[in-house]
C-alpha positions as CSV (number, residue, x, y, z in Angstrom):
1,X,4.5,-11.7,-9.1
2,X,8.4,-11.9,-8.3
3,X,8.4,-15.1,-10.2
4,X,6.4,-13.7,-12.9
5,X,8.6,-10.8,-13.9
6,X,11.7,-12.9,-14.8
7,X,10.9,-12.5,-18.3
8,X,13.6,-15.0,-19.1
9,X,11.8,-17.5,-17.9
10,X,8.9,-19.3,-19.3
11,X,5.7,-17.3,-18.4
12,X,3.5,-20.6,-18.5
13,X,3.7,-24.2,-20.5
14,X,0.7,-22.4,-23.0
15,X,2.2,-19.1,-23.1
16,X,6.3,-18.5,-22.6
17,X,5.9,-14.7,-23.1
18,X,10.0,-15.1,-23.4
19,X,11.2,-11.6,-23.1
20,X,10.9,-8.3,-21.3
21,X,8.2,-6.9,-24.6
22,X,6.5,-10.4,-24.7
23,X,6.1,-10.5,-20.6
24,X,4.4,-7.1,-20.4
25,X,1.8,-8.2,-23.0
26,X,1.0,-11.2,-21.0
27,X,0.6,-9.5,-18.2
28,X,-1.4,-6.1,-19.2
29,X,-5.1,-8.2,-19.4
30,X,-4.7,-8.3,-15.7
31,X,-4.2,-5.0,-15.0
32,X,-6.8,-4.3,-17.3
33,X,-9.0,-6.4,-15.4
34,X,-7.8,-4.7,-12.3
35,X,-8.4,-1.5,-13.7
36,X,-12.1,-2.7,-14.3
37,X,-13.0,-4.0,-11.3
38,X,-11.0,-2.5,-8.0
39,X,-12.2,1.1,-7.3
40,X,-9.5,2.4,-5.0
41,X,-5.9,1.8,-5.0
42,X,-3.7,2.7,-2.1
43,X,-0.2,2.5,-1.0
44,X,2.3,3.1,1.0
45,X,6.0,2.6,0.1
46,X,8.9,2.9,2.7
47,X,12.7,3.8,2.1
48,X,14.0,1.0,4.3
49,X,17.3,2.9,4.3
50,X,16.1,6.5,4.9
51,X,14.3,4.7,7.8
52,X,16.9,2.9,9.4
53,X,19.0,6.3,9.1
54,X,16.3,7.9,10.9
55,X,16.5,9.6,14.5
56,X,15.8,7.2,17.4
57,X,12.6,8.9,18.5
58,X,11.0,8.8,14.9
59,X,11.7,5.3,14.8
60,X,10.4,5.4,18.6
61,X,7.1,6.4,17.4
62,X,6.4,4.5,14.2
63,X,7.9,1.1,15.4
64,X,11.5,-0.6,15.0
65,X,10.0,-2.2,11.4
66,X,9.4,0.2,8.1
67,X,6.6,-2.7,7.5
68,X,5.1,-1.1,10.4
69,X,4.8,2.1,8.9
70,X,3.5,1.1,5.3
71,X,1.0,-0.6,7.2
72,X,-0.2,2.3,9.7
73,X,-0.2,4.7,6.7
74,X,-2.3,2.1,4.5
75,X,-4.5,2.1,7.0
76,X,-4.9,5.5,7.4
77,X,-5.2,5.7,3.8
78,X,-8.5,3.2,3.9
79,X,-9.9,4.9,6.5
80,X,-9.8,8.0,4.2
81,X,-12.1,6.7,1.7
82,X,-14.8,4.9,3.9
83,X,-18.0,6.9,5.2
84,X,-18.3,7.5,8.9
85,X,-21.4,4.8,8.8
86,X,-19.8,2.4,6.7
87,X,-16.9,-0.7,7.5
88,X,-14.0,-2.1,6.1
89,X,-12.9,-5.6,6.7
90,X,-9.6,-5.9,5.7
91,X,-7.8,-9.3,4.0
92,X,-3.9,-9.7,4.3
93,X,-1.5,-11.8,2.5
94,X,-1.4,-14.8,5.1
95,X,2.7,-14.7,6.1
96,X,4.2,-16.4,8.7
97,X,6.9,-14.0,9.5
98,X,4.8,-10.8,9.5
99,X,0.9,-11.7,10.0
100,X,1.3,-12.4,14.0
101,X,2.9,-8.8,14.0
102,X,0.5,-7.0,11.8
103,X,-2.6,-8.5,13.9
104,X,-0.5,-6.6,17.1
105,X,-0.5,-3.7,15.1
106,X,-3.6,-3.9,14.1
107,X,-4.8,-4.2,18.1
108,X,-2.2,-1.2,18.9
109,X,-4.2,0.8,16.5
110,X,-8.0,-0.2,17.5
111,X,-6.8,0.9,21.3
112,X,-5.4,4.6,19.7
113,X,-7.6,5.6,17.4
114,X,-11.2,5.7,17.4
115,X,-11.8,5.7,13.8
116,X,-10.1,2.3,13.4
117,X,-12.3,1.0,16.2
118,X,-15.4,2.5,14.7
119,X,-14.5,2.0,10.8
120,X,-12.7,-1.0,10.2
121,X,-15.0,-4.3,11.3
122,X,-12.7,-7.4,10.8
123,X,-8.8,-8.2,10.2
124,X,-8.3,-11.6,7.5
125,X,-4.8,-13.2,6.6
126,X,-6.1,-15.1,3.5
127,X,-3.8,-17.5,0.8
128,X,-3.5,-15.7,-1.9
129,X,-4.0,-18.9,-4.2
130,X,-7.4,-19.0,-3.5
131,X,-8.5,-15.4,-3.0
132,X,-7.8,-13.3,-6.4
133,X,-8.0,-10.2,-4.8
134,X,-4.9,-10.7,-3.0
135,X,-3.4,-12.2,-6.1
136,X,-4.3,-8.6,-8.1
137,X,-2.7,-6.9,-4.6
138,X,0.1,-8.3,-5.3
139,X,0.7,-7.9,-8.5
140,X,0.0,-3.9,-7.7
141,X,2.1,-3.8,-4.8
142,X,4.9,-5.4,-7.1
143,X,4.6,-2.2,-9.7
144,X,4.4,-0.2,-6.7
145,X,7.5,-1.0,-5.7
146,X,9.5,-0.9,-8.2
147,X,8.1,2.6,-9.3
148,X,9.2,3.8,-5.3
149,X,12.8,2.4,-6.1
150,X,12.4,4.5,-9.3
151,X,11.5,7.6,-7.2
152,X,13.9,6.6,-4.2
153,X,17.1,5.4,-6.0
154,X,16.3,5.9,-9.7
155,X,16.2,2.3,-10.6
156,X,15.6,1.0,-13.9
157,X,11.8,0.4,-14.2
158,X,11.7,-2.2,-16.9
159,X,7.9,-2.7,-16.3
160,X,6.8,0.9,-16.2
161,X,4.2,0.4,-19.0
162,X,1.9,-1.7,-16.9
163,X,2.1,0.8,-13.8
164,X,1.6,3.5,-16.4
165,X,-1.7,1.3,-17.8
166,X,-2.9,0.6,-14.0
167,X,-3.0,4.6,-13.8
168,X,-4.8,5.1,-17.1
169,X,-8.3,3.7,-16.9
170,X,-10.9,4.5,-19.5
171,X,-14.3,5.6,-19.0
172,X,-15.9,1.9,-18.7
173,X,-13.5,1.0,-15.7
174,X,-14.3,1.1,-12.6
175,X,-11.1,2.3,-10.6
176,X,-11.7,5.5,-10.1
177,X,-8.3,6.4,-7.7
178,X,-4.9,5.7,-7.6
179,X,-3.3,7.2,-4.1
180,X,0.5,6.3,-3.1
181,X,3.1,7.6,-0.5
182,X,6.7,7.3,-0.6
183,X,7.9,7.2,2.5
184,X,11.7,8.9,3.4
185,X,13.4,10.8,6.1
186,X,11.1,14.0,5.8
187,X,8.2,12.2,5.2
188,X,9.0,10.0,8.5
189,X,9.9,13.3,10.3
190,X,6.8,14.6,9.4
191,X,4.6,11.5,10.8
192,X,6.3,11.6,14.5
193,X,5.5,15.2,14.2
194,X,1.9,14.5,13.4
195,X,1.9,11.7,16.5
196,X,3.3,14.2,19.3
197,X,0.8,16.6,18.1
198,X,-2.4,14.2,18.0
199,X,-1.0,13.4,21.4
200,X,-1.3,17.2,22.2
201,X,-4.8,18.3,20.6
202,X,-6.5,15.1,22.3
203,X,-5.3,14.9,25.8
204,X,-7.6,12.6,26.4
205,X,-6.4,10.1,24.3
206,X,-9.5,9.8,21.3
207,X,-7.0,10.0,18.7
208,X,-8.1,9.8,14.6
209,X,-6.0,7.5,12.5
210,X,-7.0,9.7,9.5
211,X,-5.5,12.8,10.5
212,X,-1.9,11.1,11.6
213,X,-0.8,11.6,7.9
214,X,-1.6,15.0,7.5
215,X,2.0,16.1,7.2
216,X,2.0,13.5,4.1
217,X,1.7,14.5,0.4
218,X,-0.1,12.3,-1.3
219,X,0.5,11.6,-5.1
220,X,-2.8,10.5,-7.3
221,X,-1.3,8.8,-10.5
222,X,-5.6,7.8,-11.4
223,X,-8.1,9.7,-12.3
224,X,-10.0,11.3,-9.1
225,X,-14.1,10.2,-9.3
């Protein structure tokens, strides 16, 4: 997706889509087809700054890596969604740099929280040249972005008409919800707060992923099912 927003450059051999107007046509059939086919959308997006700023004990908590976070939180967001008897298996982008981390995360959070053990079933790192549907995660992920650097740091968003078309379905889509997070200094505050009093209200140590971001506010850009 990086690659395919430098509109200066040829889009394709077939279609150059030359140009910031000619780019964002190209590209809205596949959030229309992402619109039509994903039902949930969640995300998580972290102001690396506001989180390197951050007290030593939040960053004591959520981990020495804001990746760390935006994962925890995504998964907490899943979790939301998913019936108490049904499973999530769950397919990452196969990096080298972060995958061995995220799968030690991932254990962490199996061992802490009894919902992940009980509602998510299996843990993937996949290419994303062969699996579409961590090709249309990254092209969401990309908008994503770029909107959060909007929110954080009032960036120029030259591609705000396909995030605003991923939040617009129409009746025959399937997508259904649209949840995301940004992530700065109170937000963080507030999850370290949530943490020490998880720790408190189970003693015993049967925490609940889904109630560590209850501190969070939670922005729904789609239409709620």
């Amino acid at each position: 997706m990086k690659e395919a927003l430098k509109y200066n450059r040829p889009f394709s051999e077939r279609l150059p889509a030359i140009g910031l107007r000619a780019r964002i046509d190209a590209l809205m059939p596949f959030i229309e087809c992402i619109r039509r086919h994903f039902e949930v959308i969640t995300a998580a997006a972290v102001n690396v700054e506001q989180f390197q700023q951050s007290p030593e004990n939040v960053r004591r908590i959520l981990g020495p890596n804001p990746h760390y976070s935006s994962f925890t939180v995504s998964m907490m967001l899943m979790i939301s969604f998913v019936k108490d008897t049904d499973s999530l298996s769950v397919i990452c982008d196969d990096e080298e740099e972060t995958a061995p981390k995220v799968y030690k995360l991932y254990r962490t959070l199996r061992l802490n929280y009894s919902d992940v053990k009980q509602r998510i079933a299996a843990l993937a790192f996949a290419d994303d040249e062969v699996f579409r549907g961590v090709q249309a995660a990254d092209m969401v992920s990309s908008l994503i972005r770029r909107n959060a650097a909007l929110h954080f740091h009032n960036e120029r968003f030259e591609y705000a008409d396909l995030y605003k078309a991923l939040c617009a379905p129409i009746s025959e889509d399937k997508l259904k919800e649209l949840s995301t997070i940004h992530i700065g200094t109170d937000q963080l505050s507030g999850m370290a707060r949530d943490y020490a009093e998880l720790k408190t209200e189970y003693p015993d140590g049967d925490l609940r992923l889904a109630e560590f971001g209850r501190s969070l506010r939670i922005r729904r850009d789609a239409a709620e099912s």
